[in-house]
N, C-alpha and C positions, 0 to 999 in steps of 0.2 A: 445728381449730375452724372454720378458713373452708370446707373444705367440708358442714360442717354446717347451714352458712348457706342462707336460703331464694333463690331467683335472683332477685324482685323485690328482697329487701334488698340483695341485690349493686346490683344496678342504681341502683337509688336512692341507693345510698352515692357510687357513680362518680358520678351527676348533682349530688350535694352536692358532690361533690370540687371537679366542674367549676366550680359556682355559687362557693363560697366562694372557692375561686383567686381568680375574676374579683375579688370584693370584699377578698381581703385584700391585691392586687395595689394595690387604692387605699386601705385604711383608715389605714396606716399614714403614709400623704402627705396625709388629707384636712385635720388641720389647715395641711398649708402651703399646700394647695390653697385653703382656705378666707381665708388670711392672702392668696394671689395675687389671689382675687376683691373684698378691698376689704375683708374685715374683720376682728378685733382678736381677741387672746387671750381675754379673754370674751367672744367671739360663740364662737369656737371649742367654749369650754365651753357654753356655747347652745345649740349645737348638737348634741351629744353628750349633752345633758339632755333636747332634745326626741327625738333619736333613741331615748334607752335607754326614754324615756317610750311612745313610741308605741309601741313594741316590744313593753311588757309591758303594757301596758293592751289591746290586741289575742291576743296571746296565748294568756289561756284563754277566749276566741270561737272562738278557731283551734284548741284542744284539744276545747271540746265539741262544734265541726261536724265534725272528725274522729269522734269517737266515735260521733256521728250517721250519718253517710252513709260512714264509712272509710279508714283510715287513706291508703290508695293514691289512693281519688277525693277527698280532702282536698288530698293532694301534689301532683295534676296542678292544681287548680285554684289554688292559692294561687303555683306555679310562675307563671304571666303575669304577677301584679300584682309577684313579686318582678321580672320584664323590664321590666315599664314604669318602675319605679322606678331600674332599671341605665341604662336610658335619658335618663332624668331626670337623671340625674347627670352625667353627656355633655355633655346640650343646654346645663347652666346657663350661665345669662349673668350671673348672680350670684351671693353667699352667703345668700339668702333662698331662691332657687330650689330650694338644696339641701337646705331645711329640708320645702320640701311633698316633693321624692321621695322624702327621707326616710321619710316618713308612708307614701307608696305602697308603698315594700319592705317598710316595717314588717308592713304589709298581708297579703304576700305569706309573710314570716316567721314571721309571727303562726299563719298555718295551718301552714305545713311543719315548722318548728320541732317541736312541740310532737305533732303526728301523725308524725314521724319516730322523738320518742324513745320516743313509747308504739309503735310495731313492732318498734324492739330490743328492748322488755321481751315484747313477744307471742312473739316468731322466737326468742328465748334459748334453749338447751338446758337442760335443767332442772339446778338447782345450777351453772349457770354465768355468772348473769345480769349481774356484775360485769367479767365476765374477756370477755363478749362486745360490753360497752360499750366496755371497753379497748381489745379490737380492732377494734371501729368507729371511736372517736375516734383510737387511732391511725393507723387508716389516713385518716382525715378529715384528718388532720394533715399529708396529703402537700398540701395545700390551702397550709398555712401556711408548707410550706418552698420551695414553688416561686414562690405568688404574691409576698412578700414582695422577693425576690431580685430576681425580674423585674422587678416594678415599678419599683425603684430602682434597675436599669439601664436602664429604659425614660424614665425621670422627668431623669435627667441626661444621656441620650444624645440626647431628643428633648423633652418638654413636659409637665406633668403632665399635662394634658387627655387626651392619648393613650393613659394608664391606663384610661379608661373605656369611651374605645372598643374597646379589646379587650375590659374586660369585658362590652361588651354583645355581642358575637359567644361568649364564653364561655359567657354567662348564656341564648343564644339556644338553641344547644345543648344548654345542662343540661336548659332547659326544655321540647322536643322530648322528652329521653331520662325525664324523668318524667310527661308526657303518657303514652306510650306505655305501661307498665304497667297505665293505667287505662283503657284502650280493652276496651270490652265489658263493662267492668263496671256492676256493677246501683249509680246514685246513689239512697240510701234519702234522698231527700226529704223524705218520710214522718214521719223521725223527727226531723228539723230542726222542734223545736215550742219556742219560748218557757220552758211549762213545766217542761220536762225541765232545762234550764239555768238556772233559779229555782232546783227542787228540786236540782240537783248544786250551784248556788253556795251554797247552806244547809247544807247536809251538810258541804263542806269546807271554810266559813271556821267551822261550828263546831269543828271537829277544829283549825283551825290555833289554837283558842284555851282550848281545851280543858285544856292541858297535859302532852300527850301525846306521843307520838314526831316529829308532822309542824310540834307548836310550835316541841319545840327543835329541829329542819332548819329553820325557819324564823329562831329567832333567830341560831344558828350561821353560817348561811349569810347572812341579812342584815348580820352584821358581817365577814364576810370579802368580800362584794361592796362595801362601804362604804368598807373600805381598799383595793379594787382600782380605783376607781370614783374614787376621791380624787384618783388619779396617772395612769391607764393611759392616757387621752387626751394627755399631757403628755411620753410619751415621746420622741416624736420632737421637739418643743422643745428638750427639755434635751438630747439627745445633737446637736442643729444647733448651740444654743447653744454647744459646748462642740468646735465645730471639724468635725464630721461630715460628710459630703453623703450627697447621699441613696443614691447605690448602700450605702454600708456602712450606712445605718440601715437598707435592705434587705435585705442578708446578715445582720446582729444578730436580727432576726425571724424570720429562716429559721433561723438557728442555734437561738434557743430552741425551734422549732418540729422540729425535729431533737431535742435532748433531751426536749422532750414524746414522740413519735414513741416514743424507746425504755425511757423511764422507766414509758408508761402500760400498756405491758403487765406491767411487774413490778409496777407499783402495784396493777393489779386483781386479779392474782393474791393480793397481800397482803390485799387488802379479802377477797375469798374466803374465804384460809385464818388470818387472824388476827383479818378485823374490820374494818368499814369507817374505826370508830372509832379505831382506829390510824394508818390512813392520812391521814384527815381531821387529826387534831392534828398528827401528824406536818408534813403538809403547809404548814397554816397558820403553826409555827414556820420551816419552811425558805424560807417565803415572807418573813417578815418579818425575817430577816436579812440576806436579799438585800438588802433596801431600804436595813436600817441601814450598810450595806458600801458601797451607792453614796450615799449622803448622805456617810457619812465619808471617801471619798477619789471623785470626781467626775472620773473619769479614761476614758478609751479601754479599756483591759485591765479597769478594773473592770464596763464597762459590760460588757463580756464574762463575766464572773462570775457580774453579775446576771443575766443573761436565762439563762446554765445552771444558775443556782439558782431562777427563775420556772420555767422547766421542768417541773423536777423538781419542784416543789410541785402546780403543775396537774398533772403527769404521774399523781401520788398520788392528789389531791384530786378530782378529778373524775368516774371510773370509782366511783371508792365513795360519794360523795353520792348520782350518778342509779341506782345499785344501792338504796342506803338508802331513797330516796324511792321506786322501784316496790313493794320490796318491803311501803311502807306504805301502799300505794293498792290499792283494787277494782280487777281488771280491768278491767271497765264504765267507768271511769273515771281511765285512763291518763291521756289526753290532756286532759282537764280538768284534770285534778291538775296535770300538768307545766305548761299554761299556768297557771293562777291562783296557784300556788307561785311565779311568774314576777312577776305581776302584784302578789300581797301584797309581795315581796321588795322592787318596784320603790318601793311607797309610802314606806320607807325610804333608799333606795338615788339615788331620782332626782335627787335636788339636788346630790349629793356631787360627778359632773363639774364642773358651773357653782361648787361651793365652791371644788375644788381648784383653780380658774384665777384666782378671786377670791385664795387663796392667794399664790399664783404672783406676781399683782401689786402685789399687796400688803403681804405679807410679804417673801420667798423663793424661788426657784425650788424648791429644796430641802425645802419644810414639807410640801408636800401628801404627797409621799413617806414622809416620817417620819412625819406623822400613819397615813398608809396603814399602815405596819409595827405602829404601836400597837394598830390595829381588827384586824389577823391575829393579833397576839399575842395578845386577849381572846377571839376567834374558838375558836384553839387549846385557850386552860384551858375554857372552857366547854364545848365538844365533848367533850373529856377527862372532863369532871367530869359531865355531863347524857345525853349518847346514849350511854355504855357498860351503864345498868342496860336499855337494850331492846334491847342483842344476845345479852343472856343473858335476854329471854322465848322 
C-alpha cells in the first residue's frame, strides 16, 4: 500500500507528522498551561470553544480555496499562518493571548485540514479508499505517540512554556517541507471567485438537509463529537486531580496513540470489507464504555483502560467515516465537503467544551464524562439504524 502512494502525499504526510508533534507536544498541557497564566477552568473551556469555533467556521474557506487553486498550493499556503500561530503560543504573556493564536492556526488549519483529506481521496487506489485513510492516519498517529510522551517529560523536567518552543522549530520545518511540493506550481487564481463558493455552499447544505446519506453523517457524527467535546479538553484535569504529573499524563496519550496506531489499520480494513457502518457503531459503543469504566472506578490502571479503549474506538471510527464521507461527495468538491461537513458539525458541537467545564464545576468532575458516554451510545444505534440502507445502494 505505501508504495502505491504518490511521493508528494508521502511528503506531506512526514510534514503533518512534524506539525502535529509540535501541537500535540502542548495540547494536552494547554489547560494547565492556561490554569499557569492566570485563568480558571471555565476559561480553559473558553478556550477550547473558541478554538474548536474558529477552526470549523474557517474550514470550508479552506476546502473550497483548495479546490480552487489545489490541493498542494492550498497546503503551502495555509502552512505559514499555521507558524505564526505556533509562535503565538510561545510569546503569550497571558490566557487571552492564546485565544487570538488560536484564531491564527485556526487559519492556517482551516486550509491544510481540509486540502489534505481531499488528496487522500484523490491519491487512493481504487477500492481501497478506506484502508488508505487507515494508513495515513495511522501513520499520522506517530505524531500522537511521540509528542504527547515528550512533552510531558519536557513539562516536569523543565517549564511548560518550553513545549512551544520546540514546537515552533517543529512547526518551522513542517512548513519548509510543505512549501517545497508547491514550488513551480501553476496558483489558479482564476478560479478563487465568490460565486463558485455561493453555488458549492447551496448545493451541499441542501444535501446536508435533504435526508440523505450526508444528513445522517451529519447527525451521527454530530452526536459523537458532542460526547467527545463534552470531556476531551478535561482530561488532563481529572487524571492531575487524581494524583498524576505530567510525564505519565504524557505517556497515557502516547499509549492510546499507540492503540490507535495499530487498531486503525484493522479498522479500515473492516470498513472495506464489511462496511463502514459496522465499524462506525461498533466504535461508538467501545467508546462509551470506556467512559462508563472510568466514572465507575477513577483510578490509575483504569485510566489506562480507558485510553486503550478510546483507542480502539477512534482506531475503528475514523478510517470509515472519512471513507463514508468522500465516497458521498463530487470529486470537484472534496475539500469543500470536508471543510463545511466540519463547519455544519461545529454549529452543534461548539458549546459542548465550555458545557462540559461548567459541568465540572458545577456539578462533578465526573458528569461531563458520563453525559459524553450517553451522546456515543445514541451515536452508535442510530448509525446502526440509518447509514446501513446506503451501503447497500
Amino acid at each position: 500500500m505505501w508504495q502505491k502512494l504518490p511521493r508528494d502525499l508521502k511528503l506531506l504526510l512526514f510534514s503533518t507528522i512534524l506539525a502535529n508533534t509540535a501541537s500535540r507536544m502542548s495540547l494536552p498541557f494547554m489547560p494547565l498551561f492556561i490554569l499557569e497564566l492566570g485563568g480558571t477552568v471555565t476559561q480553559v473551556g473558553l478556550f477550547f470553544t473558541v478554538h474548536t469555533l474558529s477552526a470549523s467556521l474557517l474550514r470550508p474557506l479552506g476546502g473550497w480555496f483548495s479546490d480552487s487553486i489545489g490541493r498542494i498550493q492550498a497546503v503551502a499556503l495555509g502552512a505559514i499562518f499555521t507558524m505564526l500561530g505556533t509562535l503565538g503560543f510561545a510569546l503569550a504573556p497571558s490566557w487571552q493571548w492564546l485565544l487570538l493564536s488560536a484564531v491564527v492556526m485556526a487559519l492556517g488549519r482551516g486550509v491544510v485540514g481540509p486540502s489534505f483529506q481531499a488528496y487522500i481521496a484523490e491519491a487512493a487506489p481504487p477500492g481501497q479508499m478506506a484502508q488508505t485513510y487507515g494508513l495515513v492516519n495511522g501513520l499520522f498517529t506517530i505524531c500522537q505517540i511521540v509528542g504527547p510522551a515528550f512533552g510531558g517529560w519536557l513539562a516536569e523536567r523543565y517549564e511548560l512554556r518550553l513545549l512551544f518552543w520546540v514546537g515552533v522549530g517543529l512547526t518551522a520545518v513542517a512548513t519548509l517541507l510543505r512549501i517545497y511540493p508547491g514550488m513551480g506550481l501553476i496558483y489558479r487564481w482564476e478560479n478563487v471567485q465568490v460565486a463558485r463558493l455561493h453555488d458549492g455552499f447551496r448545493g451541499l447544505a441542501a444535501a446536508l438537509v435533504a435526508g440523505g446519506l450526508l444528513t445522517w453523517l451529519l447527525i451521527t457524527d454530530s452526536l459523537r463529537d458532542m460526547g467527545i467535546q463534552l470531556y476531551d479538553n478535561l482530561q488532563s484535569l481529572l487524571m492531575q486531580a487524581n494524583g498524576l504529573g505530567e510525564a505519565q499524563i504524557g505517556y497515557l496519550f502516547s499509549f492510546f496513540a499507540v492503540v490507535y496506531l495499530l487498531v486503525s489499520w484493522f479498522g479500515s480494513r473492516l470498513a472495506d470489507r464489511w462496511g463502514a457502518t459496522v465499524a462506525l457503531a461498533v466504535s461508538g459503543g467501545i467508546h462509551a464504555v470506556g467512559l462508563l469504566l472510568l466514572i465507575w472506578l477513577t483510578s490509575i490502571p483504569m485510566f489506562w483502560l480507558f485510553f486503550a479503549l478510546t483507542g480502539i474506538a477512534f482506531g475503528m471510527g475514523d478510517p470509515a467515516f472519512d471513507a463514508f464521507l468522500a465516497k458521498a461527495t463530487p470529486p470537484e468538491q472534496l475539500g469543500l465537503t470536508f471543510g463545511l461537513f466540519s463547519t455544519a458539525l461545529s454549529l452543534f458541537t461548539t458549546p459542548f467544551p465550555y458545557l462540559g467545564s461548567v459541568l465540572w464545576e458545577r456539578a462533578a468532575p465526573t458528569v461531563p464524562f458520563g453525559l459524553g458516554a450517553l451522546f456515543l451510545l445514541a451515536a452508535g444505534v442510530v448509525t446502526w439504524r440509518y447509514l446501513r440502507p446506503f451501503e447497500r445502494v
